[in-house]
SELOBA-548132 format. One record per residue (C-alpha): residue in three letters; x, y, z; residue number from 1. Coordinates in steps of 0.2 Angstrom, whole numbers, plus 2048, in hexadecimal, padded with zeros to 3 digits. Last residue first. Layout:
<atoms>
ALA, X, Y, Z, NUM
...
</atoms>
This chain:
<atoms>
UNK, D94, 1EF, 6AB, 198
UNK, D9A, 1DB, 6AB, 197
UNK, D9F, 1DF, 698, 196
UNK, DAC, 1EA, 69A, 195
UNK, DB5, 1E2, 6A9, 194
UNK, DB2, 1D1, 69C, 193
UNK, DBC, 1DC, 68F, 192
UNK, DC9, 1E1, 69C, 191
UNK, DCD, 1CC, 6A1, 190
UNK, DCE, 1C8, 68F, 189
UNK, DD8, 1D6, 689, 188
UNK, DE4, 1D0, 69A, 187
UNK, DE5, 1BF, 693, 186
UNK, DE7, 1C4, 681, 185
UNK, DF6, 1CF, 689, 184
UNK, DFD, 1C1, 692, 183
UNK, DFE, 1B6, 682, 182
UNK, E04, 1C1, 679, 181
UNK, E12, 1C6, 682, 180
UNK, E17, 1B4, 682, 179
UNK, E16, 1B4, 671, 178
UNK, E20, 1C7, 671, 177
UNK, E2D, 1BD, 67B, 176
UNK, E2F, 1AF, 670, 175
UNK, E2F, 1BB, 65F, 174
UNK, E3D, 1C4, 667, 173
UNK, E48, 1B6, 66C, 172
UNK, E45, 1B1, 65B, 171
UNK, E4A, 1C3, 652, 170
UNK, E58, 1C4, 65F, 169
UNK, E5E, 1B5, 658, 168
UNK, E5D, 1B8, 648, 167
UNK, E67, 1C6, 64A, 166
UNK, E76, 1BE, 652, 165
UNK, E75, 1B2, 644, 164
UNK, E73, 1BF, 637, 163
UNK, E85, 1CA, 641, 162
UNK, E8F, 1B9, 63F, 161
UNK, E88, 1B6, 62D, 160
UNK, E8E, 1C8, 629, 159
UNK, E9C, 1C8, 632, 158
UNK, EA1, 1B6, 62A, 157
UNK, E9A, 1BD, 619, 156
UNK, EA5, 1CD, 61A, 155
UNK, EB5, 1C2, 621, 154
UNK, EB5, 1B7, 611, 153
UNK, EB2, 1C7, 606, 152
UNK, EBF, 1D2, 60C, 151
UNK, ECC, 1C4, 60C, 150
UNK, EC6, 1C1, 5F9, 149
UNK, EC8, 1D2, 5F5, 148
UNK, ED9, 1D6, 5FC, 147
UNK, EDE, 1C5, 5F4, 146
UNK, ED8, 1CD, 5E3, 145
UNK, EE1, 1DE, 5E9, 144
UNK, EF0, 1D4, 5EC, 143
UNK, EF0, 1CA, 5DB, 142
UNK, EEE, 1DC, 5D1, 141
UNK, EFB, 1E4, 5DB, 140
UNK, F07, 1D2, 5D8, 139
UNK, F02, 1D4, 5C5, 138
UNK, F07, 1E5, 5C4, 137
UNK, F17, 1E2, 5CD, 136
UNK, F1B, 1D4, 5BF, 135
UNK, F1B, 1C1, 5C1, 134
UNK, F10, 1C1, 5CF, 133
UNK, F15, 1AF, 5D9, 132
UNK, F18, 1B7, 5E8, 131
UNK, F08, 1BE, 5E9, 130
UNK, EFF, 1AD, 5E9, 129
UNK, F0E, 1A4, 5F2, 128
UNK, F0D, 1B1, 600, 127
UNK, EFB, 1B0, 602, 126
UNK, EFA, 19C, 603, 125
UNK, EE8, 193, 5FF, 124
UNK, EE4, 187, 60A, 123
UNK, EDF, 176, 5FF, 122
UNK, ED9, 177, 5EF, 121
UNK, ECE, 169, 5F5, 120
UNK, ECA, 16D, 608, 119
UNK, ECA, 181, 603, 118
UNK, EBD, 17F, 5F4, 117
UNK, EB2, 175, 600, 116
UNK, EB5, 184, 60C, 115
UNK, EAC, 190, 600, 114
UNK, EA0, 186, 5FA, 113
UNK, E9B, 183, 60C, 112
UNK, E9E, 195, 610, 111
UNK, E92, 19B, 601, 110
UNK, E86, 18C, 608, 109
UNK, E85, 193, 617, 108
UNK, E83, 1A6, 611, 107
UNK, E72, 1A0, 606, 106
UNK, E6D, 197, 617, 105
UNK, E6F, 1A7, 621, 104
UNK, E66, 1B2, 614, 103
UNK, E56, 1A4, 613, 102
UNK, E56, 1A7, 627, 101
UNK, E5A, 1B8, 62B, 100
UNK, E48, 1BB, 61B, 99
UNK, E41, 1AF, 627, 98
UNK, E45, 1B6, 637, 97
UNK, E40, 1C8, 630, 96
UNK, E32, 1C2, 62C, 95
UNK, E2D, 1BE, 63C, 94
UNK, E33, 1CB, 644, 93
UNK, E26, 1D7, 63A, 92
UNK, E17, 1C9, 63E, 91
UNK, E1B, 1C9, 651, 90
UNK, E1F, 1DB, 650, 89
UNK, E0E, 1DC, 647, 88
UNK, E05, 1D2, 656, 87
UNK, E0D, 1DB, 665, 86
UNK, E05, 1EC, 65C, 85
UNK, DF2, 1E4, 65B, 84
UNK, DF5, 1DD, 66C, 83
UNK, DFB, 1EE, 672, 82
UNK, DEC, 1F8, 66C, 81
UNK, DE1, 1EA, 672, 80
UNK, DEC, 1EF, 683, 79
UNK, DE7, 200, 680, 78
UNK, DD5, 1FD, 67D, 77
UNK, DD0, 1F2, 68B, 76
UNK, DD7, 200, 696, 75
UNK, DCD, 20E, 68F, 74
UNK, DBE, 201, 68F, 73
UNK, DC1, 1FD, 6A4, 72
UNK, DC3, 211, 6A5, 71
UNK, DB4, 215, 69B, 70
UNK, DAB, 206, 6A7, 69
UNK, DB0, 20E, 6B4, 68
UNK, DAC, 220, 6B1, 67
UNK, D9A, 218, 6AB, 66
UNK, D9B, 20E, 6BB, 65
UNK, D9D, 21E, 6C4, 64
UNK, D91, 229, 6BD, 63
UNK, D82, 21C, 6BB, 62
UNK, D86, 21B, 6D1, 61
UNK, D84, 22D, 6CF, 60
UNK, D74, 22F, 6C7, 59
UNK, D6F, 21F, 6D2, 58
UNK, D71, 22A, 6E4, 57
UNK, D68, 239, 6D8, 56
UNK, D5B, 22F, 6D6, 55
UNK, D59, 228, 6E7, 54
UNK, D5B, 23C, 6F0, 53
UNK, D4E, 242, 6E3, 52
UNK, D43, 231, 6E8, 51
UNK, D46, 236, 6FB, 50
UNK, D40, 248, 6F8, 49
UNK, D31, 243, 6EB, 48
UNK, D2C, 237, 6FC, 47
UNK, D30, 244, 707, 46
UNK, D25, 250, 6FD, 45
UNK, D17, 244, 6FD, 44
UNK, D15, 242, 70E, 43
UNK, D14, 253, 712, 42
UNK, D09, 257, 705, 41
UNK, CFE, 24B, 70F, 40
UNK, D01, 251, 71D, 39
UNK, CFB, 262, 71A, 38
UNK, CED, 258, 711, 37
UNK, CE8, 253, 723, 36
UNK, CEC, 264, 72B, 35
UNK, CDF, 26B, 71E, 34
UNK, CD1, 25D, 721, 33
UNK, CD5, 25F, 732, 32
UNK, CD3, 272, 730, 31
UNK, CC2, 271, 728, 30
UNK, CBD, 266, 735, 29
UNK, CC1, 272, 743, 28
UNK, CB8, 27E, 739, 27
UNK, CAA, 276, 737, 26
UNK, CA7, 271, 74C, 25
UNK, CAB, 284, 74D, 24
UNK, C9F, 28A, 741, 23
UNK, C90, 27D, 74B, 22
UNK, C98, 284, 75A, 21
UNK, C95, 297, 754, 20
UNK, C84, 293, 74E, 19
UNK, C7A, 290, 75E, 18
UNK, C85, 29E, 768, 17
UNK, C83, 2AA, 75C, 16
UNK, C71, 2A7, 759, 15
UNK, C6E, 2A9, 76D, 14
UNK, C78, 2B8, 76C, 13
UNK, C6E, 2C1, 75C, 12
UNK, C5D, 2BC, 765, 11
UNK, C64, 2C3, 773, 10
UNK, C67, 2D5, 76B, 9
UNK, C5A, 2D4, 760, 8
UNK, C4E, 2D2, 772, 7
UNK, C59, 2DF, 77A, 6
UNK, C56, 2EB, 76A, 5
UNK, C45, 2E6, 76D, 4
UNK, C42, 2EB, 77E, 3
UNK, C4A, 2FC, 77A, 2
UNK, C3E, 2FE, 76D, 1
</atoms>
């Protein structure tokens, strides 16, 4: 028996030692495979890592032209704003230089009619007007009438004075909102094609 245990025993041993390379050689191939899928999750972690890192480099890229081109439209849209408002005054003064005008030549001819009178009636004397009153109540009546008159010529001179002057303005402004115009058209022009190249 004892002689068999041995023989079990060396039996066992040399089994051992047959199998235990054979396992070995398996295990070692096992562990590549394992080492080489390692690698392969590796591989494609970095990849996923470097396409996060691209997409979030393009998330913000998107950002900021979208914060540009929200600025480039805010822009665009206040000086359309201002176009729109240049081209009412443009319009309001422009009305307001004819309605000067028809008002100016209905006073023109008021003074021409007026000096005609002068030039064959000749100058009209105060003194001999009042002074020719044959009662107090028809000297009062004569000085208030003269009063009036007076009143009158000097209104529609003032008047036609203060039309002309703003008349003037009303021109001077038209020219400088044309000219305004023409920049801010200009500039919508340029902000609209800022738009556009985004």
């Amino acid at each position: 028996t004892w002689l068999r245990v041995l023989a079990i025993a060396l039996m066992l041993m040399f089994l051992f030692v047959a199998i235990t390379p054979a396992l070995a050689d398996e295990l070692e191939e096992k562990q590549q495979q394992l080492d080489n899928i390692q690698k392969q999750i590796d591989a494609q972690q970095r990849k996923a890592d470097q396409a996060r890192k691209k997409e979030q480099t393009v998330a913000e890229q998107l950002r900021s032209i979208q914060a540009e081109l929200d600025t480039a439209q805010g822009e665009f849209d206040a000086v359309n704003d201002l176009l729109i408002n240049t081209e009412q005054q443009i319009k309001a003064n422009t009305e307001l230089a004819a309605q000067l005008t028809k008002k100016l030549e209905a006073q023109r001819k008021i003074l021409e009619r007026r000096l005609r009178d002068i030039y064959k009636n000749g100058q009209v004397n105060y003194l001999d007007v009042l002074f020719g009153a044959k009662d107090f109540s028809d000297f009062v009546t004569r000085m208030d009438l003269l009063k009036k008159i007076l009143a009158y010529d000097t209104n529609l001179i003032q008047g036609t004075r203060a039309d002309k002057e703003k008349l003037a303005k009303a021109k001077a402004q038209l020219e400088s909102d044309r000219a305004k115009i023409v920049e801010l058209r200009k500039l919508a022009a340029d902000k609209r094609a800022q738009v556009a190249a985004r």
